[in-house]
C-alpha positions as CSV (number, residue, x, y, z in Angstrom):
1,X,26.7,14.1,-7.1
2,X,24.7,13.0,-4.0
3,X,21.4,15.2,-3.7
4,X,18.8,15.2,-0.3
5,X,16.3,13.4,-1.0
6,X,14.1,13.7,2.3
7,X,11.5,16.2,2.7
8,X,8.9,17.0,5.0
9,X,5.7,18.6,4.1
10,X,2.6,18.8,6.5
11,X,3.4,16.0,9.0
12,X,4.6,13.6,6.2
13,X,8.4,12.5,5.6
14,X,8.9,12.3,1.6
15,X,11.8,10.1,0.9
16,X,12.1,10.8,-3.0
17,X,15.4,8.8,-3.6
18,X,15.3,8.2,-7.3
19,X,16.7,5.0,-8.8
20,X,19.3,4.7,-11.8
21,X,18.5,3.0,-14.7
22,X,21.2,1.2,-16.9
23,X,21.4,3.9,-19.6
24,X,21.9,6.8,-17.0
25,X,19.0,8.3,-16.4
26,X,16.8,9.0,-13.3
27,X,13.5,7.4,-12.6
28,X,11.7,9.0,-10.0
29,X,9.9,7.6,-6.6
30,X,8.6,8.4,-3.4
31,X,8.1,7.2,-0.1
32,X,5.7,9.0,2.1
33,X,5.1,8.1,5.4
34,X,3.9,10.0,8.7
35,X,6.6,11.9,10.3
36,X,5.0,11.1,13.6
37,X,5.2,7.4,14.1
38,X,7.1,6.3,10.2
39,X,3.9,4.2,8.9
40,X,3.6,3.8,5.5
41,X,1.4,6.4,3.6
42,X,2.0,5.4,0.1
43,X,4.5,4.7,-2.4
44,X,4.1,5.3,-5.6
45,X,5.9,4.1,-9.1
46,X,5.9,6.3,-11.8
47,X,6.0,5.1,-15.3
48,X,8.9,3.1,-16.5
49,X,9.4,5.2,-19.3
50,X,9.8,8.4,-17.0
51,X,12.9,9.1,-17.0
52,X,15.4,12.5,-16.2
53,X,18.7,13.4,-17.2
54,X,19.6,13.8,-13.7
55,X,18.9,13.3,-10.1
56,X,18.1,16.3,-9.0
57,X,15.4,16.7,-11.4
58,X,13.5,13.4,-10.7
59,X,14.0,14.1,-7.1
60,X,12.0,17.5,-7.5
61,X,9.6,15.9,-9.9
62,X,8.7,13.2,-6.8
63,X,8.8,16.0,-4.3
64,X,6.3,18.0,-6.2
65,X,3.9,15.2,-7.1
66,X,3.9,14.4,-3.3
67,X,2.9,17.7,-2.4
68,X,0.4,17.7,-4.8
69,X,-0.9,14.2,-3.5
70,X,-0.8,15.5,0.2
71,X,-2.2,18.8,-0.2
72,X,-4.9,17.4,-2.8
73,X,-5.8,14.9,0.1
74,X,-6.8,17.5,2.6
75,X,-5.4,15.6,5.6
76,X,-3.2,17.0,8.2
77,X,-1.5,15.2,10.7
């Protein structure tokens, strides 16, 4: 099942396209960039050993810890 994984939140683009491992499971990661001009914000790895039983939950597992990053960051573009 294909699931969007692009968000916006604040003036930031949050691509949060996980990537399958070889055992089936989900390992989450996120892109964020500005949603005004597309330059690179961050991207951030989370542990190898993180892992979900599907795509949709690592996708909302990035999404939240972006928003969390962003809001925690108190900048607003």
């Amino acid at each position: 099942m294909h699931f969007d994984a692009a968000f916006t939140h604040r003036g930031y683009l949050l691509n949060c396209a996980p990537a399958r491992a070889t055992d089936g499971t989900w390992q989450p990661y996120v892109v964020i960039s500005r949603s005004s001009d597309g330059e690179l914000v961050a991207n951030r790895f989370f542990p190898t050993d993180l892992r979900f039983p599907d795509e949709a939950t690592a996708i909302a597992h990035a999404r939240d810890w972006a928003v969390r990053w962003i809001d925690a960051s108190s900048v607003t573009i």
